[in-house]
C-alpha positions in Angstrom: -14.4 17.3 3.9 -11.9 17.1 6.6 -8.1 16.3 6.6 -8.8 12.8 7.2 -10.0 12.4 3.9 -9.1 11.5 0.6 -11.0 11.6 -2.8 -9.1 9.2 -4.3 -9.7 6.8 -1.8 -13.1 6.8 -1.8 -12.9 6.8 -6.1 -10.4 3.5 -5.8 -11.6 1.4 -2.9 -14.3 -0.3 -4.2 -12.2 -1.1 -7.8 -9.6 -2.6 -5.0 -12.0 -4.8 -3.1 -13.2 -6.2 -6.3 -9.9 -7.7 -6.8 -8.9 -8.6 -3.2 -11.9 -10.1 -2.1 -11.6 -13.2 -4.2 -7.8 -13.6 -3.6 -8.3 -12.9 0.2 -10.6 -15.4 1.1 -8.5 -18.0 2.7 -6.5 -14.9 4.7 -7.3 -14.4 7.9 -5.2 -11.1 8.7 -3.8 -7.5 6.8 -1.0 -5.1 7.4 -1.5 -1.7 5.4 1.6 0.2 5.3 1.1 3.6 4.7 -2.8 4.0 6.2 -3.1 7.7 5.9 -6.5 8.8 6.3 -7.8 5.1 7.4 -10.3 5.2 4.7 -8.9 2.0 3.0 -8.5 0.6 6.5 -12.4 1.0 7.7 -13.8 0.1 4.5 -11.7 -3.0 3.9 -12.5 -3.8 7.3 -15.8 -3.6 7.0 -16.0 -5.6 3.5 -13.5 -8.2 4.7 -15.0 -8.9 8.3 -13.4 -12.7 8.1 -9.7 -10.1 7.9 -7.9 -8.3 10.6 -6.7 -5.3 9.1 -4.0 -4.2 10.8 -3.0 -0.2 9.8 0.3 1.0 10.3 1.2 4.8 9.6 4.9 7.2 10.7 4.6 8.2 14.4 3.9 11.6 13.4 0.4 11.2 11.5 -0.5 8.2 13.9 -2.9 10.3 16.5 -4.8 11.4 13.2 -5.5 8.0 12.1 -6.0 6.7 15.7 -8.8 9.5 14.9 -9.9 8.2 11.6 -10.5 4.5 12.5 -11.7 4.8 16.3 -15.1 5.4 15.5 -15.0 1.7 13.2 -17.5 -0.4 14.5 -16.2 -3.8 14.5 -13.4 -5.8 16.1 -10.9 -6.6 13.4 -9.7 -3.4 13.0 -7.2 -2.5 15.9 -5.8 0.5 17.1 -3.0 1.5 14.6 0.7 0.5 14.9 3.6 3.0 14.1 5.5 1.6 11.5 9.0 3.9 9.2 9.9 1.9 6.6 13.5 3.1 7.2 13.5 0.7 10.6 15.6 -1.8 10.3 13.1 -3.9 12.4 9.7 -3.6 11.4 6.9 -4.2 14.5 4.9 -6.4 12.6 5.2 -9.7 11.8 5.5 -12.4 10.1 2.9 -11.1 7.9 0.4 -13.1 5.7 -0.5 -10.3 3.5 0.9 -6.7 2.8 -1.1 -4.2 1.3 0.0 -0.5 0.5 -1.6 2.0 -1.6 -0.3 5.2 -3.6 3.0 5.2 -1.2 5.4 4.3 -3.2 5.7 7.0 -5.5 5.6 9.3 -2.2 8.6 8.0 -0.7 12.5 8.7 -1.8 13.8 6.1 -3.7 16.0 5.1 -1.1 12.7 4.5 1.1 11.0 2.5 -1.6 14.4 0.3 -1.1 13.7 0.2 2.8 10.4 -0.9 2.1 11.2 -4.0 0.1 14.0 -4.9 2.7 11.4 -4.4 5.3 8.9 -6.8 3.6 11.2 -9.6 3.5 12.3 -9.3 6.7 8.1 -10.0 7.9 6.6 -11.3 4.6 5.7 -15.3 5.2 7.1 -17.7 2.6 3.7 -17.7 0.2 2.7 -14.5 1.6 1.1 -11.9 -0.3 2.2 -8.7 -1.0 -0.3 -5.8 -2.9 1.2 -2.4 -4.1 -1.4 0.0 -5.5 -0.7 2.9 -7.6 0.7 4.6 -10.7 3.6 3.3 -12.7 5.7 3.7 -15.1 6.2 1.3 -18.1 9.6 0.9 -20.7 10.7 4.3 -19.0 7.1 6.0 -20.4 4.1 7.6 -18.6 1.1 5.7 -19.5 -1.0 8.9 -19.6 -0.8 12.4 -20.1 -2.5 12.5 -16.6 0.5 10.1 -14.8 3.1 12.8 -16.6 1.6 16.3 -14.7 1.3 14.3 -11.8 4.4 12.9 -11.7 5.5 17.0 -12.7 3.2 18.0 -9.5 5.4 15.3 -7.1 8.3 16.2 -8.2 7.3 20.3 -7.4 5.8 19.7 -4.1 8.8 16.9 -3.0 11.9 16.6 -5.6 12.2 12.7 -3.6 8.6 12.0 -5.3 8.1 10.5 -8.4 6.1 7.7 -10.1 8.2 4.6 -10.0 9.4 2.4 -12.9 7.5 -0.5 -13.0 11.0 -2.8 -14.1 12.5 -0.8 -10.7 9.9 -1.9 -8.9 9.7 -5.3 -10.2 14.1 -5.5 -10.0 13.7 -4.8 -5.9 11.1 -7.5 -5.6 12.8 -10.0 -7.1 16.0 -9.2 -4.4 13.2 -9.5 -2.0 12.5 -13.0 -3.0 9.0 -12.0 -4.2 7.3 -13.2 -7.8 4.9 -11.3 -9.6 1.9 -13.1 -10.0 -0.6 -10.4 -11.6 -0.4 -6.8 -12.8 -4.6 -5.5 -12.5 -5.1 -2.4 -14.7 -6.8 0.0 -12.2 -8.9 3.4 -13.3 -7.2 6.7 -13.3 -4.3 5.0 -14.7 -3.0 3.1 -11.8 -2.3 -0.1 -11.4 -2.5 -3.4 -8.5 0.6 -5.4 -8.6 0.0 -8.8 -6.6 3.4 -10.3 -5.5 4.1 -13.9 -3.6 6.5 -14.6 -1.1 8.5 -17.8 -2.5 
């Protein structure tokens, strides 16, 4: 195992894909906000070779997925692009599809706010915008598991928590964005599917 690796990337990707790959086969290109390790970025790249993936990731960790993903053998996965969701101008755009994963609940609230801003400012009218991760439902955990996670956040980074799904759902409609599904995931997390209208 190395630091550029996550388990529960390689646990969820495939669970992901299954539900992309039927709703991404008319898109022709991907920002990931929040790449991290660059797992979900080579694999979905590799799974979706008709997709440009593009990953984006805070300047700080963007030599170590420069790392992660040089070694992808395939042209539509480019070098990645720094990208703080607290920038009033995003370098991307405009955008066909978004897609982050387990972010959300990492970021301050305020943050989660910038990021929402930030995707209507590059999200294309009847763009699509994917948010993966655990949530929140009627102000309840949905799992003994979610509640000592959300207790281990909160430890590591008082900012961190596991959003509200109505929260979530309150800053997307501000956004202009309509949710269109809400995919039950394993391990308790969730794959909200938002349009652009």
């Amino acid at each position: 195992m190395t630091v550029n690796f996550s388990q529960s990337c390689e646990k969820n990707k495939i669970f992901i894909l299954n539900v992309l790959k039927p709703l991404l086969k008319n898109r022709c290109h991907i920002v990931e906000i929040g790449s991290g390790t660059g797992q979900h970025a080579r694999y979905f790249a590799e799974q979706l070779a008709h997709i440009t993936w593009q990953s984006t990731e805070r300047t700080l960790w963007i030599s170590d997925l420069s790392e992660a993903i040089s070694a992808f053998n395939g042209a539509n996965l480019p070098a990645p692009l720094p990208l703080d969701v607290s920038e009033k101008e995003w370098p991307i755009g405009p955008c066909e599809v978004i897609f982050t994963a387990n972010t959300l609940h990492i970021m301050s609230w305020n943050n989660v706010q910038q990021f929402f801003t930030g995707v209507a400012n590059v999200l294309q009218v009847e763009g699509d915008l994917f948010i993966y991760g655990p949530f929140n439902y009627r102000g309840e955990y949905t799992s003994n598991s979610n509640k000592d996670f959300d207790q281990f956040l909160k430890r590591k980074a008082p900012h961190s928590a596991i959003r509200h799904f109505e929260a979530i759902l309150a800053l997307a409609k501000l956004a202009g964005l309509q949710l269109v599904d809400d995919y039950a995931m394993p391990a308790n997390n969730r794959l909200l599917h938002f349009i652009r209208r």
